[in-house]
C-alpha positions in Angstrom: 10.8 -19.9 14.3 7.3 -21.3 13.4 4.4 -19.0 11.5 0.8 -21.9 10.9 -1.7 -20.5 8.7 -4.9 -22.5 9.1 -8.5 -22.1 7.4 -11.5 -23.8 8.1 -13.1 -22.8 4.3 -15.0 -25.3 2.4 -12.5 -26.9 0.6 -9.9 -26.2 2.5 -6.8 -27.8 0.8 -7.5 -25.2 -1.2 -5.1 -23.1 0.5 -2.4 -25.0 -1.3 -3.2 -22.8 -4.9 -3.2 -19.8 -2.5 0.1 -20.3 -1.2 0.9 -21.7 -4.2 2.9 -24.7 -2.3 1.2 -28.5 -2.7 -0.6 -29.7 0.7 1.3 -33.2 0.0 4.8 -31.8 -0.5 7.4 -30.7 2.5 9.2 -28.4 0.6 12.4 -26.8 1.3 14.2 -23.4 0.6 17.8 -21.9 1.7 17.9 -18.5 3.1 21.1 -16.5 3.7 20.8 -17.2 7.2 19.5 -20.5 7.4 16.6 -23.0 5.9 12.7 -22.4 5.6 10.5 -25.6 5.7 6.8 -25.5 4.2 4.7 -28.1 5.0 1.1 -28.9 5.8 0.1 -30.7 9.6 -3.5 -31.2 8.1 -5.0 -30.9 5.4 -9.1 -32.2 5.1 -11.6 -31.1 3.0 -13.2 -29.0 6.3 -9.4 -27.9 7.4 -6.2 -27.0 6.2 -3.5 -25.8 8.2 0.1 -24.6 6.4 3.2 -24.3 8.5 6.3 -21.9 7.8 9.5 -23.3 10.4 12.9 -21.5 9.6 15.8 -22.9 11.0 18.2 -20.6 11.7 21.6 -21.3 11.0 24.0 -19.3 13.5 27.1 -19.4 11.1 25.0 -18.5 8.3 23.8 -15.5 10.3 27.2 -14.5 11.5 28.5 -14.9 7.9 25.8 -12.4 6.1 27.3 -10.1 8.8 28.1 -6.8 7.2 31.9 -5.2 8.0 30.1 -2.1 9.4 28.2 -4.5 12.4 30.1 -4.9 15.3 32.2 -8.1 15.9 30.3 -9.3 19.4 32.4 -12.8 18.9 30.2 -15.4 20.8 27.4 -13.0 20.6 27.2 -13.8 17.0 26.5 -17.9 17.4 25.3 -17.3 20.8 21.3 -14.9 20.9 18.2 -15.9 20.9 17.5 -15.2 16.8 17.3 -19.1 16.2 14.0 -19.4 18.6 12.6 -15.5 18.1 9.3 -14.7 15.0 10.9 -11.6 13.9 12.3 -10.0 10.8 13.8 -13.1 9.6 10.8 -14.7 9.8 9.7 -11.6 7.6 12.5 -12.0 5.1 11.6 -16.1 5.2 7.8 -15.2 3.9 8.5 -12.2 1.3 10.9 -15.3 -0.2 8.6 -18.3 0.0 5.2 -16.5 -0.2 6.5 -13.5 -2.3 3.3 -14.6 -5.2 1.0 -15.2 -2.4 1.4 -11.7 -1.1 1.1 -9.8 -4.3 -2.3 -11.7 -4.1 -2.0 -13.3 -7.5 -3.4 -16.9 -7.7 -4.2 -17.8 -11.3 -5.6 -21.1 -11.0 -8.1 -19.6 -8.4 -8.4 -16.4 -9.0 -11.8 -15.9 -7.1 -9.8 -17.5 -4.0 -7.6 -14.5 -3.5 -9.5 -12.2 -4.3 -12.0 -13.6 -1.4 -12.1 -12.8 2.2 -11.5 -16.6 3.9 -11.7 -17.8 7.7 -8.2 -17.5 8.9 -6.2 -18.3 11.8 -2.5 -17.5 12.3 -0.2 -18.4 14.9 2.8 -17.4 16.1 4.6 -19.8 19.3 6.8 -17.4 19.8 6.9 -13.7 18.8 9.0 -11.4 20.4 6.6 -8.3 21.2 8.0 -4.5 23.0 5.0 -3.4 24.6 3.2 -6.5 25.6 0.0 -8.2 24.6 -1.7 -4.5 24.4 0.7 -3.6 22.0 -0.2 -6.7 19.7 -4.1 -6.0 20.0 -3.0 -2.2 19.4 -1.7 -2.9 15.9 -3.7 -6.1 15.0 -7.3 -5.4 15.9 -8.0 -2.6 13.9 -7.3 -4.7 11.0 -10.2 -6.7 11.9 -8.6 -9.4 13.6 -9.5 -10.9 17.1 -6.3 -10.8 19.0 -5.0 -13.0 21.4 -1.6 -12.4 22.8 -0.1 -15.3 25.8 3.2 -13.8 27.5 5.7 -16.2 27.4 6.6 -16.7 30.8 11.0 -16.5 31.2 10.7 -20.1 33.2 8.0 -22.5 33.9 9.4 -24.2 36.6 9.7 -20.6 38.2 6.6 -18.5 37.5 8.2 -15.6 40.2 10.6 -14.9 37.3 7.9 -13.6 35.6 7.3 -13.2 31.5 9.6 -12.8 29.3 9.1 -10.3 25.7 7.6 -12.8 24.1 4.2 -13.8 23.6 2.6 -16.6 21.6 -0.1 -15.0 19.5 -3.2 -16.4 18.0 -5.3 -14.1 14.6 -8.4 -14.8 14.0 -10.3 -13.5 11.6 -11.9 -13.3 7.6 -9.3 -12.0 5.4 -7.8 -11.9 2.3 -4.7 -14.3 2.6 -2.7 -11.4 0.3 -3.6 -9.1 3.3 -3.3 -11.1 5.9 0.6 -12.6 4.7 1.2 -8.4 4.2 0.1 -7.4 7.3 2.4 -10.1 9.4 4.9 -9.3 7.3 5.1 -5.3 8.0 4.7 -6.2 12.0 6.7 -8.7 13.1 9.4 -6.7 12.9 7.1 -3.6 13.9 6.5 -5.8 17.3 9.8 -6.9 17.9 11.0 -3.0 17.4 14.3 -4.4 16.4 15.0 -4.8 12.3 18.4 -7.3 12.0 19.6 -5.8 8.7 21.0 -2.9 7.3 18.4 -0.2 6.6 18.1 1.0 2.6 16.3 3.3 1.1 14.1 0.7 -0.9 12.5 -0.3 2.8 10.4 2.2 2.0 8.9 0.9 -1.0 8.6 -2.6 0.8 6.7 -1.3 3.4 4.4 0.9 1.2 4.0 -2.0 -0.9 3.2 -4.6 1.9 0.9 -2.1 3.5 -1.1 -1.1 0.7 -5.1 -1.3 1.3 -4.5 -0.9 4.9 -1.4 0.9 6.2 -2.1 4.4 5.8 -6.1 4.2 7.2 -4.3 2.6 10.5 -4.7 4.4 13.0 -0.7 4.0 14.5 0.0 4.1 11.2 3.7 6.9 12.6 4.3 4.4 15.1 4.2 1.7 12.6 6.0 3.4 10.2 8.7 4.6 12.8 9.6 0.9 14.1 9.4 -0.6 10.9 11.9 2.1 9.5 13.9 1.7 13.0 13.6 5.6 13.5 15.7 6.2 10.5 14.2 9.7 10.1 14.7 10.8 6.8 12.8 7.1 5.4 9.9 7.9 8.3 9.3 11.1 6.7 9.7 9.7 3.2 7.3 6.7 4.2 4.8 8.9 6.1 4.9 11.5 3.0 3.6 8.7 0.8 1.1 7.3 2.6 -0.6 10.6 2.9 -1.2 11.1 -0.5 -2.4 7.2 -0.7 -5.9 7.0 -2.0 -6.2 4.2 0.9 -5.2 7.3 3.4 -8.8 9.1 5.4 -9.3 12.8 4.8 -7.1 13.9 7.8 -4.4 11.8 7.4 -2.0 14.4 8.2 0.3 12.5 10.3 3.0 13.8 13.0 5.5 11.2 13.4 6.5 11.9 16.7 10.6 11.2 15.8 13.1 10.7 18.2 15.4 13.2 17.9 18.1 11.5 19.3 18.3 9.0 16.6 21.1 9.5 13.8 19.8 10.4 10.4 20.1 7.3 7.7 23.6 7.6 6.5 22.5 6.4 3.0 22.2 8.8 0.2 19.0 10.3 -0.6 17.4 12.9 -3.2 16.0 15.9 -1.6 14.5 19.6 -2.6 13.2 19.9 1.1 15.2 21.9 3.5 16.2 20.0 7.1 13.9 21.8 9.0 10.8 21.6 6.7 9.4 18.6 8.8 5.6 19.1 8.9 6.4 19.2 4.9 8.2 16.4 4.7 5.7 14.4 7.0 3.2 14.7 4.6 4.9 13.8 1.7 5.2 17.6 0.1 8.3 18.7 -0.3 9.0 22.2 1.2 8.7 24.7 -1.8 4.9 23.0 -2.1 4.0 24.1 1.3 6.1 27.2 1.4 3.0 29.9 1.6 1.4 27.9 4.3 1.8 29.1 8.0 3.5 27.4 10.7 0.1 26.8 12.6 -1.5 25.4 9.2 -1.3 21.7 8.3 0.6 21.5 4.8 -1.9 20.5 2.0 -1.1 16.9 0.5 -0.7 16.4 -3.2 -3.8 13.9 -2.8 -5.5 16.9 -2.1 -4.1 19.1 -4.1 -4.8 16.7 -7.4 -8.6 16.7 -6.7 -8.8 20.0 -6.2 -7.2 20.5 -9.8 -9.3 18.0 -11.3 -12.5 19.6 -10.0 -11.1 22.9 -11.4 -10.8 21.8 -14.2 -13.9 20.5 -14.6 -15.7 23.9 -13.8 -13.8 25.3 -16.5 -14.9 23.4 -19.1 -19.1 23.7 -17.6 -18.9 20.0 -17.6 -21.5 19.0 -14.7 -22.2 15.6 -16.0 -19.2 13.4 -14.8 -17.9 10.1 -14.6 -15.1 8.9 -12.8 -13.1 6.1 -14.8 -11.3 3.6 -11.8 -12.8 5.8 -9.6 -11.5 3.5 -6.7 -12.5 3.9 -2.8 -14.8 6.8 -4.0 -12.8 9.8 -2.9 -13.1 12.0 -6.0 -16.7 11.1 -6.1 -17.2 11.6 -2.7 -15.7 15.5 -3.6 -18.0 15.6 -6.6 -21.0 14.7 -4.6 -20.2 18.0 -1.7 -19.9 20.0 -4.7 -23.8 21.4 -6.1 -22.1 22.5 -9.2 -22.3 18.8 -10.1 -25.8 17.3 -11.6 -24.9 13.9 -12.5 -22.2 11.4 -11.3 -21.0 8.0 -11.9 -18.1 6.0 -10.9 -16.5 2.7 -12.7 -13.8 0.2 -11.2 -12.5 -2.8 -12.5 -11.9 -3.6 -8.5 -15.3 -5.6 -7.0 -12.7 -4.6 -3.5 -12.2 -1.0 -4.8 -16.3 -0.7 -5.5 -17.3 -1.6 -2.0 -14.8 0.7 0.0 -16.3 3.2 -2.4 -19.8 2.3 -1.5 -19.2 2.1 2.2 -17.4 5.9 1.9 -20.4 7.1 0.3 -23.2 5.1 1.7 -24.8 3.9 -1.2 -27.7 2.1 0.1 -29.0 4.9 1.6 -27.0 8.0 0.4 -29.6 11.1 -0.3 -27.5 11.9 -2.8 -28.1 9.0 -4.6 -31.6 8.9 -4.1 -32.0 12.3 -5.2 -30.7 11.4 -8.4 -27.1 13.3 -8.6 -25.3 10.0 -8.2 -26.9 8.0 -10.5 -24.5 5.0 -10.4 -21.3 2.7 -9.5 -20.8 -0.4 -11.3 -17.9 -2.9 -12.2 -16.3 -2.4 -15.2 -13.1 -2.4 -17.3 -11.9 0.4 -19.6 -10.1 -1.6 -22.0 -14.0 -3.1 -23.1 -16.7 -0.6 -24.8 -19.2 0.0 -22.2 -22.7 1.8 -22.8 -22.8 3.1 -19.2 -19.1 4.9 -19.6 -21.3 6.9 -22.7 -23.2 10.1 -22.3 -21.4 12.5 -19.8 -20.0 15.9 -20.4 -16.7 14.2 -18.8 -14.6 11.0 -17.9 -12.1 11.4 -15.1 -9.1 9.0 -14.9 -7.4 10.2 -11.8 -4.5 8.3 -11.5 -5.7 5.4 -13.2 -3.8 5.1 -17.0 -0.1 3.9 -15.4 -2.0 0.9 -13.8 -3.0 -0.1 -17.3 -0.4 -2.8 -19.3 1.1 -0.7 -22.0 -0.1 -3.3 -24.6 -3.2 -2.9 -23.7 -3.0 1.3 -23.3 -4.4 1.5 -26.6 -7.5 -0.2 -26.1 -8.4 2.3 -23.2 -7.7 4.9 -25.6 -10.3 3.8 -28.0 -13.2 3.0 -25.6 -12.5 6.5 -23.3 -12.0 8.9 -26.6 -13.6 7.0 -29.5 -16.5 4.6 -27.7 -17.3 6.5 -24.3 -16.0 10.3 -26.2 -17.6 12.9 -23.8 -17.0 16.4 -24.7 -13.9 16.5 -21.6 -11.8 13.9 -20.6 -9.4 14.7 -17.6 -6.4 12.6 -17.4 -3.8 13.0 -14.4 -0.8 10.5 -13.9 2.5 10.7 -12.2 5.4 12.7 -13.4 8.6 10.5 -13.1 11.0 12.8 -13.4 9.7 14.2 -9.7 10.4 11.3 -8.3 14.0 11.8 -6.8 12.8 14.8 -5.1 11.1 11.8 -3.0 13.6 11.4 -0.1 14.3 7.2 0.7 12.9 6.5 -2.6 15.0 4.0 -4.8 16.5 5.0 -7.4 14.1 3.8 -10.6 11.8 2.8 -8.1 8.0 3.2 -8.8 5.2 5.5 -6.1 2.7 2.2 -6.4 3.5 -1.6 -6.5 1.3 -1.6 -9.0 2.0 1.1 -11.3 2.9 -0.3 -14.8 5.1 2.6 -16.0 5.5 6.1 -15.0 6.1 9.0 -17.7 8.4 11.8 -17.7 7.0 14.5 -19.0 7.7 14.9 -22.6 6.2 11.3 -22.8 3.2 11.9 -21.7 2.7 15.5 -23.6 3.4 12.5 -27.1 0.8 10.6 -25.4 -1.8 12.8 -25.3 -0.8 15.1 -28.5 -1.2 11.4 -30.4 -4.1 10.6 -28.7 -6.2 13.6 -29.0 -5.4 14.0 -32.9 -6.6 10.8 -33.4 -9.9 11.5 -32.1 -10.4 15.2 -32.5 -9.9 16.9 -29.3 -7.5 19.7 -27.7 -5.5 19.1 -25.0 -3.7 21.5 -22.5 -1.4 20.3 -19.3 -1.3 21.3 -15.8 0.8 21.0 -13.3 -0.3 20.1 -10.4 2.2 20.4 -7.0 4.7 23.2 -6.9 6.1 23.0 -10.6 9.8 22.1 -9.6 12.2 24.0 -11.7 14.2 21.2 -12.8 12.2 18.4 -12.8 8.8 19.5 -12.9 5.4 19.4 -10.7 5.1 15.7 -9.1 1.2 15.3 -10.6 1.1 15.9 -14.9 -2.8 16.7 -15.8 -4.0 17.0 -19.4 -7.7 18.6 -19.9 -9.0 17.4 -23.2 -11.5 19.1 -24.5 -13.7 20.0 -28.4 
């Protein structure tokens, strides 16, 4: 099997602190099932190409064979694994790119964080569905898609093609993205996954398709190969990426199961009832949507959390807001339809995060923003005083606080309530204790890759009760979700007010 990665950037070795692997060095590392090779064909100042071949060893393979898999004798050292891009080619990258993916590169920082020429090429990919079917999950990713079927015999072009194809991206990406994307859809392609199906493939696929996944368009389909029609971890999967930030306002997907395909038959955590599908699908459990009618679409706790938060807001008269990580925009983007609003801001760390939001609400030449009620949208950090965060009625941080380092929680603290202090500060975060009512979630798994801790709720009520002493406000908490009997609502809100 043989992934290339090439770029044509200025400075094009480069790609070595990317990758983090050394353009001069063939290095090598053992898989279970065989041995991947990274080395660089060419690497000049004006190109760089890096090339990923696993060699697939066939008694390695057979051994990693679980009792449960059926004993197909010469079957096992006899396929056509060793020569297929598939999900052992998948498993090869999450091993040997696994920093290059979570798009860290600390010697260049800017580099991964950058959009760079790309081209990426795979011989021989085995693909259900034909070139369409590559161009129909690649291209709305931005790339350009070419997919070559791989005819079954030269010598005998009446044979006709076989699965494969050899396919060719092209395109300006982040290498992060890019490695993430491949990485979900090879096996997606091939429609096949070669290993026992867990609950935690969930949280690999909704961390290797975060910024993209759940805006795709065959984002079921996706989800549904990837998962290998395991329906419980479909819904699971789909449930989350409904509620994603990165999801579009009607991301309420159907996923279009077979039925005829066994549930998983590994355990899972569940308050939905079998039949509450819709529900499940859109990552509510059943009791949340239990008062909405078969023929409406069930409400998604994305939605339901800005709803709350813009409640909220209107309780306290606060019309001058601010939205602290406000992200892609969406909260502003509700703010702004809302006339009951006079002035709004929005703050991101995230120079990425700050230009989906500008595109959602078209900055440049949004008459809202001309007209004066959104007044701006700038790059900044909360753990660093900041005279722009000062002088609203209220500071919104929607799902920001569990992103922050805990060392470092306490310097947000002191520039939101003690710098920034607006009369209301709305704080929402993830209640931990909800999450094994998330069916095909791991046990002490985390909803976000990037999520530093989650709290149940007793910690966060010492949170806030600490925090708001300290700098003289109330606080009161709202669930938000159905508020689960046992284990709580799956969004904790505190209003802070004086």
């Amino acid at each position: 099997m043989l992934l290339t990665i090439k770029t044509t950037m200025p400075g094009a070795p480069d790609l070595g602190y990317a990758l983090h692997k050394h353009p001069g060095r063939v290095q090598r590392f053992d898989q279970s099932f065989g041995t991947a090779h990274v080395f660089y064909p060419d690497a000049d100042e004006d190109r760089c190409t890096a090339a990923l071949l696993l060699d697939v060893d066939p008694v390695k393979l057979a051994r990693t064979r679980s009792r449960s898999t059926p004993d197909f004798s010469l079957g096992q050292y006899v396929n056509d694994r060793p020569y297929a891009a598939s999900s052992l080619m998948a498993s090869a990258m999450a091993n040997v790119f696994r920093t290059a993916m979570r798009g860290r590169c600390d010697a260049r920082p800017e580099l991964a964080a950058t959009p760079i020429p790309l081209e990426i090429v795979l011989p021989a990919l085995p693909c259900r569905g034909g070139p369409a079917q590559a161009a129909r999950f690649f291209e709305p990713l931005g790339w350009e898609v070419s997919a070559v079927p791989v005819p079954l015999d030269p010598e005998f072009p009446e044979w006709g093609d076989s699965r494969y194809v050899t396919l060719t991206l092209t395109g300006r990406q982040r290498l992060a993205d890019a490695l993430n994307q491949v990485y979900v859809l090879l096996p997606v392609l091939d429609d096949a996954k070669h290993y026992w199906m867990a609950p935690d493939e969930v949280d690999k696929l909704i961390r290797a398709g975060e910024g993209w996944l759940a805006a795709h368009p065959a984002r079921a389909d996706i989800t549904r190969r990837y998962l290998a029609n395991r329906r419980t971890l479909v819904r699971a999967a789909l449930g989350r990426l409904a509620d994603s930030e990165d999801a579009p306002e009607d991301a309420l997907d159907h996923t279009d199961i077979d039925e005829e395909q066994p549930a998983a038959t590994v355990p899972h955590a569940t308050d939905a009832d079998a039949d509450a599908d819709a529900a499940s699908a859109h990552g509510a459990t059943a009791t949340e949507d239990a008062g909405a009618t078969e023929d409406a679409a069930p409400v998604t706790l994305a939605e339901r959390r800005g709803r709350a938060v813009l409640e909220a807001l209107r309780e306290e008269d606060a019309r001058r807001v601010i939205d602290l990580g406000c992200g892609s925009g969406k909260l502003l983007s509700r703010l702004l339809q809302d006339a009951f609003f006079t002035e709004i801001a929005g703050a991101d760390v995230s120079y990425r995060a700050l230009g989906a939001a500008k595109r959602r609400l078209k900055w440049e030449q949004s008459p809202n923003a001309s007209s004066g009620r959104l007044t701006d949208l700038f790059q900044g950090a909360l753990t660093y005083a900041d005279e722009r965060f000062r002088g609203y009625d209220a500071a919104v941080l929607m799902e920001v606080v569990e992103h922050v380092d805990p060392p470092r929680l306490g310097a947000v603290e002191q520039v939101v309530f003690g710098d920034a202090a607006p009369r209301v500060v709305v704080v929402t975060t993830p209640n931990s204790e909800h999450n094994v009512r998330y069916e095909g979630m791991a046990p002490g798994a985390m909803r976000h890759a990037d999520h530093r801790f989650e709290w149940t709720r007793a910690q966060f009520r010492e949170w806030a009760g600490r925090v708001a002493a300290a700098h003289g406000y109330q606080v009161r908490h709202v669930p938000v979700g159905d508020d689960d009997p046992e284990v709580g609502a799956p969004t904790q809100m505190g209003v802070f007010s004086r």
